[in-house]
C-alpha positions in Angstrom: 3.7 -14.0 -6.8 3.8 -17.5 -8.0 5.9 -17.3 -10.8 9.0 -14.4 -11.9 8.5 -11.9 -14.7 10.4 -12.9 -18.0 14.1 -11.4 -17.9 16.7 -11.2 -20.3 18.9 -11.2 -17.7 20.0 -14.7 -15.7 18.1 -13.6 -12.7 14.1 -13.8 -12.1 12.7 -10.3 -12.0 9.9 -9.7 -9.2 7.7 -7.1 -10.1 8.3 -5.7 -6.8 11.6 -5.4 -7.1 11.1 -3.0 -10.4 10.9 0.4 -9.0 10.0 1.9 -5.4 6.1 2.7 -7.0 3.8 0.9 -9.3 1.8 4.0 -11.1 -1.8 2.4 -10.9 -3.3 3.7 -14.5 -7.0 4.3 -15.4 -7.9 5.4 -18.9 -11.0 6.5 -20.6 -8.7 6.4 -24.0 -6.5 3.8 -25.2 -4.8 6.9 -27.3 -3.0 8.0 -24.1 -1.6 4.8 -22.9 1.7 4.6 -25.4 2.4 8.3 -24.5 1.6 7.9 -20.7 3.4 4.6 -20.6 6.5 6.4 -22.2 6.6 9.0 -20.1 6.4 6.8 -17.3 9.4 4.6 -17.9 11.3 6.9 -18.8 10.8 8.6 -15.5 11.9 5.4 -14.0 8.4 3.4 -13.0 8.9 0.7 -15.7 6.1 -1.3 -14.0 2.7 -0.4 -15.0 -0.5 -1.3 -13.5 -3.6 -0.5 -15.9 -6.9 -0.9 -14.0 -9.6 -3.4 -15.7 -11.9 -0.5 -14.7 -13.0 1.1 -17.8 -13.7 -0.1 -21.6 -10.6 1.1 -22.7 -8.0 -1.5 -20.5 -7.7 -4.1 -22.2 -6.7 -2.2 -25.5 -4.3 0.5 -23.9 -2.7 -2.8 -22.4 -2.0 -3.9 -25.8 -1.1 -0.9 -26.8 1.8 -0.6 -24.7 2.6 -4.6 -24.8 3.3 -3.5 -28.4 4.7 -0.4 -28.4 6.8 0.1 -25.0 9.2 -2.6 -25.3 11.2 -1.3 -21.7 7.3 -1.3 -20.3 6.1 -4.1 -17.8 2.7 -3.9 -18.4 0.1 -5.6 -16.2 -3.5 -5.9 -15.6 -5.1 -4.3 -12.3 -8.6 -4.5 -10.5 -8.8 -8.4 -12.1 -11.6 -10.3 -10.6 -12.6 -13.2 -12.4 -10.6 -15.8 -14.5 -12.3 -14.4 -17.7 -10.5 -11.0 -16.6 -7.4 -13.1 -16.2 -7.7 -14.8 -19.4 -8.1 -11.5 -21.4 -5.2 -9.6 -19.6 -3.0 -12.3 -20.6 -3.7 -12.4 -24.3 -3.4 -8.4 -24.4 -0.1 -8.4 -23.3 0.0 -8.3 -19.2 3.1 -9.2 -17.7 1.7 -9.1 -14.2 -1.8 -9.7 -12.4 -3.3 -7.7 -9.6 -6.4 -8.3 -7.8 -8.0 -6.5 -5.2 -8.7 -9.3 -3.2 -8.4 -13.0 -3.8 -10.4 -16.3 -3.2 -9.3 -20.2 -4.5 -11.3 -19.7 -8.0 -9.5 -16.4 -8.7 -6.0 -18.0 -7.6 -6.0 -21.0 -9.2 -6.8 -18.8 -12.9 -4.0 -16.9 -12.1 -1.7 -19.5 -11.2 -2.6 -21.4 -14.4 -1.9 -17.8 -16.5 1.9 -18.3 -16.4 2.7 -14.3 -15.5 3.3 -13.3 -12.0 0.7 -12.3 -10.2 -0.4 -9.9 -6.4 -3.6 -11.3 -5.1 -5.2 -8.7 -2.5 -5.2 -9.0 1.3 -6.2 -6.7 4.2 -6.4 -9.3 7.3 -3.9 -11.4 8.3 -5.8 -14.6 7.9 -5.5 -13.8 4.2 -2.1 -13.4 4.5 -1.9 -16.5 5.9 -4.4 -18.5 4.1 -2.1 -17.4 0.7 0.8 -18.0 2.5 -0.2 -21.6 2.9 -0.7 -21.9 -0.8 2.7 -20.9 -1.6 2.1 -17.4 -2.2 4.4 -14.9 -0.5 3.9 -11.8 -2.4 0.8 -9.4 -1.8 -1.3 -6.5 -2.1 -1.8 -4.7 0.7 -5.1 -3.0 0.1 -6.8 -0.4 0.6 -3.7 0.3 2.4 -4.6 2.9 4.2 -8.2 2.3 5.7 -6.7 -1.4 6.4 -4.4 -0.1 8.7 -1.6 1.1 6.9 2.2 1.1 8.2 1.0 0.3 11.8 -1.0 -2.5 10.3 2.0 -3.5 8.1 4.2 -3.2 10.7 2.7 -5.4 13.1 3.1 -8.5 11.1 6.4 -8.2 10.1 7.0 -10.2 13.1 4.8 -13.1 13.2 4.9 -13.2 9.4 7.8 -11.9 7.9 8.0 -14.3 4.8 5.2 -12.2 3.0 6.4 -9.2 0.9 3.5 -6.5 0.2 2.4 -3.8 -2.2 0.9 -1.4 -0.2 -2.0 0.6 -2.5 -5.1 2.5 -1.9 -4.6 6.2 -0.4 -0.6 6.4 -0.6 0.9 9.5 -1.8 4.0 10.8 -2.0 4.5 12.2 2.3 3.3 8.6 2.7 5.0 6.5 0.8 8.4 6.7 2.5 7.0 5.7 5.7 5.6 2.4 4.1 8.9 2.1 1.8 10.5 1.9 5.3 9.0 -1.2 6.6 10.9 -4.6 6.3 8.1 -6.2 4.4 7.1 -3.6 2.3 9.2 -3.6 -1.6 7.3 -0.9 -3.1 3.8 0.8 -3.0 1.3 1.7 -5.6 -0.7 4.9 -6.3 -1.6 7.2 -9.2 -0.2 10.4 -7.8 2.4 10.9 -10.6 -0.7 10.6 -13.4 -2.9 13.9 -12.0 -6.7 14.1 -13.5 -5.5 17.5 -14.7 -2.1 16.2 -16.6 -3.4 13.4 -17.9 -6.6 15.5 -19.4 -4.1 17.9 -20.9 -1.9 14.8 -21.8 1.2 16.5 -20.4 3.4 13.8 -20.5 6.5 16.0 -19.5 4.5 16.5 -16.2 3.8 12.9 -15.8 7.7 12.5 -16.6 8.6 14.4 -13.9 6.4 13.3 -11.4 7.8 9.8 -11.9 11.2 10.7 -11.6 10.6 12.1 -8.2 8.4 9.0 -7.6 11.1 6.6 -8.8 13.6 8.4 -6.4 11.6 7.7 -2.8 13.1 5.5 -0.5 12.2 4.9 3.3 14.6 8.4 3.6 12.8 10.1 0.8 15.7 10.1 -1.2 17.4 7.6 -4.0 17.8 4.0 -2.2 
């Protein structure tokens, strides 16, 4: 990412360096994002991607831009500048993208928030590590490859930092956590279809705690 997160603290906050997950949200209803969101940080996952993949995004964004102050809220599945431009002014702290090319890049450059453009081949890895940009997706992290993918260009390229997401669940994540270039991984596990229908936010509290808690060991780093 090209520029840091806002901070009241002295030191630039990466959104990688938030929490050991990134909970990657989809909702049908605005109505759930506050509740889901709270639920969430306080199960320590303050970082919150919310998919651009349903009507409802860009308003539960806003939603919890306005109403979860201890919420870092960004914008995932963003495509085109217009996407970019929209997140922004709803309240995304943070831009995701699935994949990346100089059109997208350049929008989310220009947006002022930090920003993980998507790569699954490591010419993209380069290619983005030529334009100054050292912090990635990794996706879809587990048909690309996964850790043994990862793992392999630690070496040659060790200056890129990655967010692993697409097929990581909790036996998984520890395995990526424990890679040198690997801060944090995203999924959607600790939201279930079933929870989330029910809106049983103590659920979804619970299976962000345990989230929260993974490390390369599969306990609290």
């Amino acid at each position: 990412m090209s520029s840091p997160l806002p901070s009241s603290s002295a030191a630039p906050v990466s959104v990688l360096d938030l929490a050991p997950v990134v909970p990657v949200v989809v909702l049908d209803d605005a109505g759930d994002a506050v509740p889901l969101a709270r639920a969430l940080v306080a199960g320590g996952l303050p970082a919150i991607e919310v998919t651009l993949r349903t009507p409802a995004a860009l308003d539960a964004i806003r939603a919890i831009a306005g109403a979860v102050p201890d919420a870092v809220v960004g914008a995932g599945t963003v495509i085109t500048p217009e996407q970019v431009t929209a997140s922004t002014a709803a309240g995304a702290r943070f831009l995701v993208s699935p994949g990346w090319t100089d059109v997208l890049l350049t929008a989310m450059r220009a947006s002022g928030v930090s920003f993980l453009p998507g790569v699954s081949t490591t010419s993209e890895v380069v290619a983005l590590l030529e334009r100054g940009v050292r912090e990635m997706k990794f996706f879809p992290a587990q048909a690309a490859g996964g850790t043994a993918y990862l793992k392999s260009l630690a070496g040659p390229l060790p200056q890129a930092r990655f967010c692993p997401t697409g097929g990581i669940g909790p036996a998984s994540a520890p395995e990526y956590l424990a890679l040198p270039n690997v801060a944090c991984v995203g999924g959607s596990w600790m939201i279930p279809a079933d929870a989330l229908a029910a809106r049983d936010w103590d659920r979804v509290e619970r299976l962000a705690r345990e989230a929260a808690a993974l490390s390369a060991g599969g306990t609290c780093r």
